[in-house]
C-alpha positions in Angstrom: 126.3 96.5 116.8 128.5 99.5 116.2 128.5 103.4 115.0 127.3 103.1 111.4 125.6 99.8 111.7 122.6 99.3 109.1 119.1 97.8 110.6 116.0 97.5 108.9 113.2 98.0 111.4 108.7 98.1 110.9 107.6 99.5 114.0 103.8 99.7 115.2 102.9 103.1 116.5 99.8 102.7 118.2 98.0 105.3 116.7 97.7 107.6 113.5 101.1 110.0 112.6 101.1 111.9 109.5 104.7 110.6 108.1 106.0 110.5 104.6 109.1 109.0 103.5 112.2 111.0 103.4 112.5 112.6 107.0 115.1 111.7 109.4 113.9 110.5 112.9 115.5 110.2 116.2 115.1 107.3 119.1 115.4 108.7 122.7 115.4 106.9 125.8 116.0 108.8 129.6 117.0 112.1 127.8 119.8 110.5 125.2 119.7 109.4 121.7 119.9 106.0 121.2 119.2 105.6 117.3 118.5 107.9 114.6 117.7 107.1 111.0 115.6 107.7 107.6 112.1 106.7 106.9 112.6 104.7 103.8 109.0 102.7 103.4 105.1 102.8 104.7 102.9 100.4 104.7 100.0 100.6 102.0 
């Protein structure tokens, strides 16, 4: 995949997080940003 690739993604969090859908979110890894996106859909 490159810049500006689309992905859909469900991820499991482990644990309660307030979230609603709108917010952007970031994915880091050893200090860098390695994905960033929107949340788009929760589960019911």
């Amino acid at each position: 995949m490159g810049h500006g690739d689309r992905v859909d993604v469900t991820v499991d969090l482990g644990k309660p997080v307030g979230l609603e859908t709108g917010p952007g979110f970031a994915i880091r890894e050893g200090g860098r940003t390695v994905g960033a996106g929107t949340v788009t859909a929760l589960p019911d």
